[in-house]
N, C-alpha and C positions, 0 to 999 in steps of 0.2 A: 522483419520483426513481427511478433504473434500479440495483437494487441483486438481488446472488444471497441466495440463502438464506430462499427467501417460502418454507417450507414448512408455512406456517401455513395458506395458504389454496389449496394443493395436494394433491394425492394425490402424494407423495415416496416410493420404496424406496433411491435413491440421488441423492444432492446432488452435483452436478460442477459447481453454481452459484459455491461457495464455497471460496476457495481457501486452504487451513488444510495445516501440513505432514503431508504422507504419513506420517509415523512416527507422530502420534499424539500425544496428550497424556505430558509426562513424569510418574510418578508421582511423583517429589518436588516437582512444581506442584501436584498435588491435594492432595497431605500438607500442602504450606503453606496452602491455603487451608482446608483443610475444622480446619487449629488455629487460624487465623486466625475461625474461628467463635465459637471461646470469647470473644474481645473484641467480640462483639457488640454488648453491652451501653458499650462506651465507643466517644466521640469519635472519629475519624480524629485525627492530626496535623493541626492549621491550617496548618502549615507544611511539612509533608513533610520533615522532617529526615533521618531514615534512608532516606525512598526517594530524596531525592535525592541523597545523597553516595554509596547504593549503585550509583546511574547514572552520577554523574559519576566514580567508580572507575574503573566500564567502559568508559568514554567518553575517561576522559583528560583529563578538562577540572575545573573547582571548583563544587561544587553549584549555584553563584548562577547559572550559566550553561543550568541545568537544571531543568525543571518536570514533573511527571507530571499525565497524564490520563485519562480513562472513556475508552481507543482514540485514534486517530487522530482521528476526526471532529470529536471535543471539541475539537481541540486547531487541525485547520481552521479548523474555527468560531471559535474564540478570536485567531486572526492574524491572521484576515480583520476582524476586531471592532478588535484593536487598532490594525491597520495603517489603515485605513478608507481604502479607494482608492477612486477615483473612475474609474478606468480601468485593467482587469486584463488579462495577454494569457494565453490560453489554448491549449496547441497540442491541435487534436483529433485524434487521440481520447483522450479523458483521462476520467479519473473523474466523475462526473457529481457527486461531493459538494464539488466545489470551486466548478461554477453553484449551488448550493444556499443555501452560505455568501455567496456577492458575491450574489446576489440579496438576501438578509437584511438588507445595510447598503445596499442600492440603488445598486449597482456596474454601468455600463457594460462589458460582458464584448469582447472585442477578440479575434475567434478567427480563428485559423492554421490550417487543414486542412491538415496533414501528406501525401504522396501513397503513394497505395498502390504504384506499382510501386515502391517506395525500402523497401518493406516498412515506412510509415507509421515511419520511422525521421527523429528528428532531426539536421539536418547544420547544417553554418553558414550555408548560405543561408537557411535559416528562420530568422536570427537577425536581420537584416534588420528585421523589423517592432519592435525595440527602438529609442524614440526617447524623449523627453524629455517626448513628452503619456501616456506610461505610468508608471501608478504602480507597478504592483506584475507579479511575473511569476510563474506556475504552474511547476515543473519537478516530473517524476514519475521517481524512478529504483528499479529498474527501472520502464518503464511500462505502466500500467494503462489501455489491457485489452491491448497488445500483448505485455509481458513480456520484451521488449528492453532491457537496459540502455544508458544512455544513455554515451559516451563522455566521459573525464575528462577530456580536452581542449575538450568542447565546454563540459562545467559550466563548465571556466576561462571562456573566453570570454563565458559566458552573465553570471558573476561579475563580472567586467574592463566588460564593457558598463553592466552596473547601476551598478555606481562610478561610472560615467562619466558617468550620465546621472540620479544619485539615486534608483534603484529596486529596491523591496524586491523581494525572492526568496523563494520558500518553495520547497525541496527537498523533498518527500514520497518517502520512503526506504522505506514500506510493508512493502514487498517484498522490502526488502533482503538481508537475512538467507536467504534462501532464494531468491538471486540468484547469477550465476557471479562478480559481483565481492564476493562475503561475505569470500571468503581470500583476495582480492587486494592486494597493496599499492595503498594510493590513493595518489594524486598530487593529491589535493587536501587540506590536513590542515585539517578542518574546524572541531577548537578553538580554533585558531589564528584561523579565516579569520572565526567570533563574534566574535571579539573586534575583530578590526580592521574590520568591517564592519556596524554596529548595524543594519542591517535586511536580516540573513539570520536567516533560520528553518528550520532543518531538523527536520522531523518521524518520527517513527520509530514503527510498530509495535509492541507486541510479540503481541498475539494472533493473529498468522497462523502466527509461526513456532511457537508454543507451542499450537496446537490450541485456543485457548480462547477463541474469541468471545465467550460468553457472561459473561464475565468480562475487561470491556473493560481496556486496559491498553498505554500506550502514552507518549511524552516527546517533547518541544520542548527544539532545543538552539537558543540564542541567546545577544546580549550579557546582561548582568546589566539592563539596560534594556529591553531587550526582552523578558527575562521578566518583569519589572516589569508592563511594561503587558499582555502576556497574562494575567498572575495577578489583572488588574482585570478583566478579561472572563469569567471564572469563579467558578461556587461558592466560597465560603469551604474548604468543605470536598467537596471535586470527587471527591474518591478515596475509595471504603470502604476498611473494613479488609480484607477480602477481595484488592480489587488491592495495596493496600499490601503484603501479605504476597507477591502472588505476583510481582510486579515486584522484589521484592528477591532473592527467592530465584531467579529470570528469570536477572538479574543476576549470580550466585551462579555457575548454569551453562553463561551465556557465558562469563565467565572461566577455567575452571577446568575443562572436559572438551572432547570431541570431539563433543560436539552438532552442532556447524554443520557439522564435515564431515562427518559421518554422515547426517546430514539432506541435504546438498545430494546426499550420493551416490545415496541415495535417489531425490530427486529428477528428477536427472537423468535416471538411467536409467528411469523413468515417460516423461520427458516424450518420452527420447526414442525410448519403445513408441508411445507416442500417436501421434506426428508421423508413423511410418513408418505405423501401421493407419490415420488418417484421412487421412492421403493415397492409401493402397492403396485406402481405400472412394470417391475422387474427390474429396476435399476440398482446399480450397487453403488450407494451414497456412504462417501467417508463423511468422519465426524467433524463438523466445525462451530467456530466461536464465533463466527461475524456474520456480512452480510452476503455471503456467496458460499456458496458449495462444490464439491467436485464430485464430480457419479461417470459410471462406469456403464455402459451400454450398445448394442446395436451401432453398429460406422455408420450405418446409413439415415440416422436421428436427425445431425446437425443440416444436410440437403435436404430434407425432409421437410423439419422445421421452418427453414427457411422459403421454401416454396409456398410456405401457408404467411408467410410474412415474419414469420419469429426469428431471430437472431441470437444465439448463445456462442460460448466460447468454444472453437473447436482446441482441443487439446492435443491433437494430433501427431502435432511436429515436437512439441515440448520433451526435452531430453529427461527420461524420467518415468516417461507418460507413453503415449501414443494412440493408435486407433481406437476408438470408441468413447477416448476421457474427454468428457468435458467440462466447462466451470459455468455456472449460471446461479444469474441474480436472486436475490432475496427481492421483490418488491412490493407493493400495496397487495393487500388481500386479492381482491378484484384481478388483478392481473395473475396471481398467484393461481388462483383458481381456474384462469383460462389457460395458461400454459398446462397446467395437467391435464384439462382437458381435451388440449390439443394430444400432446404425446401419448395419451390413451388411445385417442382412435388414430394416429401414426400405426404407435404398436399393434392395436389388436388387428390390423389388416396385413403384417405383415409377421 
């Protein structure tokens, strides 16, 4: 599997593997977790009662429509369990933990290579390969590794075809949050579209935008059926008390402050230091909405890099991709500024 954040088995001074928001962890997530210590000693909820009605608060929808899980991945892995396809379509370049999970229930993978002069952007003509021997379809918005938000018009259609044709969806939203459509009105209202459509799945983060990997944390929105049969695919008890606490209080502060825009301001203006310095150092940066980018450069970058202690995505093995692509973090100015500094004098000696 092609995942950032191996600094275990690296010499690391700076992570641009891992893409976690620039601001930082909020100190009222730490305070919830480290009280959420005291119940050590008890159970989790079997049933998630308070975190899921504090999601579907946030969400707009009725808890039965809502499940929490240890991240994203769990919760992959849990759709792909319950949905059990036999034929999945994949547009590359995509996350590599979506071949992970269809490998696990012995899934035929059906993959789309996106093209790069389009800046690996999805259009309608890729939409094309949706027929009736497809069971189930990958969508990533924004996407991973390129950081392009995907258009609300093409979701419709992507939607409109699967009705059409009896196939399941999973929306991996990741990214969302620290994407340019976080504050945007959708044109697609997604509680809505649960309910009328039993096998869509949209997955959501929360530990990228909330700095906290290490405290997995993230929700599946679907029918009340379809959480049904994912909550069969999981632990009894899938969630410590730890995420409990901190997905409520998550919750808490999407509601109720200016986090998302302070964060995406953030954001942005990183993403769009990076884009202007690695292109100045000769790199070929596609366009993106969030907090990571994908450029094109020199093979010999990412050992390079790394020799000086820097760590980014290599992109290498991803179907889709290959030698020289890699994905790298958006983070604090200061660090921002040192990575280009570094890849500057990489490149100009070689």
């Amino acid at each position: 599997m092609r995942h950032g954040g191996d600094i275990y088995r690296n010499k690391v001074n700076m992570d641009f593997s891992v893409n976690l928001n620039p601001t930082g962890t909020p100190e009222e997530m730490l305070n919830a977790v480290r009280e959420a210590l005291k119940d050590a000693s008890l159970y989790p909820d079997i049933k998630q009662e308070k975190v899921r009605k504090a999601i579907a608060g946030y969400v707009g929808t009725s808890p039965e429509c809502v499940y929490a899980g240890n991240g994203a991945a769990e919760l992959i892995m849990a759709v792909v369990r319950a949905v059990r396809p036999e034929r999945t379509l994949i547009f590359d370049p995509a996350f590599s933990g979506y071949e992970h999970a269809l490998n696990a229930v012995g899934c035929r993978i059906i993959r789309h290579t996106l093209k790069e002069e389009n800046g690996f952007e999805l259009t309608r003509d890729d939409l094309k390969l949706f027929d009736k021997d497809t069971d189930m379809v990958f969508i990533c918005d924004p996407v991973n590794p390129t950081g392009c938000n995907i258009p609300d018009e093409i979701i419709e259609e992507i939607l409109k075809k699967a009705v059409e044709n009896d196939i399941a969806v999973c929306v991996d939203e990741s990214f969302m949050l620290l994407s340019k459509k976080a504050l945007m009105p959708r044109r697609t209202d997604y509680a809505a579209a649960i309910r009328e459509y039993g096998k869509l799945y949209i997955i959501r983060s929360l530990t990228k935008f909330f700095a906290m990997p290490g405290i997995r944390m993230g929700y599946v929105l679907s029918s009340p059926e379809g959480i049904d049969k994912i909550r069969r695919q999981l632990p009894e008890w899938n969630l410590p008390v730890t995420a409990e606490a901190a997905v409520i209080e998550g919750m808490k502060l999407l509601k109720d402050s200016d986090i998302v825009k302070n964060s995406l301001a953030v954001t942005e203006k990183g993403l769009k230091y990076l884009t202007a310095e690695l292109k100045k150092h000769g790199l070929k940066v596609f366009d993106s909405n969030t907090s990571f980018l994908l450029c094109k450069g020199p093979g010999i970058l990412y050992e390079k890099l790394l020799e000086r202690g820097v760590l980014v995505r290599d992109c290498s093995e991803d179907p889709g991709l290959g030698c020289g692509f890699y994905r790298i973090a958006v983070k604090d100015h200061e660090s921002n500024v040192k990575l280009s500094a570094i890849i500057g004098e990489i490149l100009d000696k070689n």
